[in-house]
C-alpha positions in Angstrom: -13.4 -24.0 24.1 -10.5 -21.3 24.8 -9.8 -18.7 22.6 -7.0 -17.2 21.5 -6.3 -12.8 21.3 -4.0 -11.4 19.8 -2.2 -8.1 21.2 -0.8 -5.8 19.1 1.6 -3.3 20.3 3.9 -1.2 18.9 7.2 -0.1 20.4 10.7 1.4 19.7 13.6 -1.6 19.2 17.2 -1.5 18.1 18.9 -3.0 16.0 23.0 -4.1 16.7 25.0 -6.9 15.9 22.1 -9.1 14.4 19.8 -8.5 17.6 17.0 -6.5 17.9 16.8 -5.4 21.3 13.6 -3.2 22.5 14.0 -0.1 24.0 11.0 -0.4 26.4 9.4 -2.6 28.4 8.1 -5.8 27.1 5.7 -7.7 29.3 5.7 -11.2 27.8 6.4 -14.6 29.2 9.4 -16.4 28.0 9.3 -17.7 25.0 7.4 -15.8 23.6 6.5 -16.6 19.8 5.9 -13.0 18.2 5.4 -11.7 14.6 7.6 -8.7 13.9 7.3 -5.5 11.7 10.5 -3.6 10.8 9.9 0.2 9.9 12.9 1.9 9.6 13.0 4.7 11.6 15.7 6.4 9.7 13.3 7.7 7.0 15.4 6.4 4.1 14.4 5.0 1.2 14.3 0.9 0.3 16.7 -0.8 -2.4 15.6 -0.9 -5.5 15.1 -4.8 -5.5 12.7 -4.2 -1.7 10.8 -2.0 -3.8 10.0 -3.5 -7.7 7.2 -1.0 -8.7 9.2 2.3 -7.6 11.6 1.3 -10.8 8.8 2.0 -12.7 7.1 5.2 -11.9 7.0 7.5 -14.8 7.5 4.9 -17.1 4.2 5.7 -19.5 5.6 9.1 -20.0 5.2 10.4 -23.2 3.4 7.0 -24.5 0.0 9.0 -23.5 -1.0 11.9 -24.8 -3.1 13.1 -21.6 -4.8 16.0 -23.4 -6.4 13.8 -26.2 -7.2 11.2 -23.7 -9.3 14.0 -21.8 -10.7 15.0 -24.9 -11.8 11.5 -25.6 -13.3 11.0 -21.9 -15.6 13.9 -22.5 -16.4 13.1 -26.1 -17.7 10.0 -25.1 -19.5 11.4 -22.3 -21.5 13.9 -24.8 -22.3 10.8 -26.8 -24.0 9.0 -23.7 -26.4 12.0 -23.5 -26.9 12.2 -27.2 -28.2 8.0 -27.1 -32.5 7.4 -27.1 -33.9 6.9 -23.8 -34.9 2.6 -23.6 -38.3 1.8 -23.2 -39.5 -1.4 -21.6 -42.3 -3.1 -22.2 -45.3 -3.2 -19.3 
């Protein structure tokens, strides 16, 4: 039974008229089937509709009052102390 590895390697590519052409040496037969990865090197940021959730950071604002919510946290922590300790039966 043969099996089959996988290589992963990560190198530096361009990008021009629709082709992506690497900028280092690729040691693969022809033919190659390969999985690619873009990262855009550029640093920039994605489109709005490549990145859904980004739309909706800060959203919640001002529906939470965060200082009552920590109040609540802790009063509910003092309450856990406050409960009887359960007892089992031998």
């Amino acid at each position: 039974m043969r099996k089959e590895v996988m290589c992963v390697k990560t190198i530096k590519a361009r990008y021009h008229n629709g082709v992506i052409e690497p900028l280092e040496q690729v040691h693969l037969p022809d033919d190659s089937d390969l999985v690619i990865t873009i990262v855009d090197a550029r640093g920039t940021t994605a489109p709005a509709d490549e990145a859904p959730f980004s739309s909706l950071a800060g959203a919640w604002v001002g529906l939470v009052d965060c200082d009552q919510f920590l109040r609540d946290v802790y009063a509910s922590r003092s309450q856990l102390s406050e409960r009887p300790v359960a007892e089992l039966e031998p």
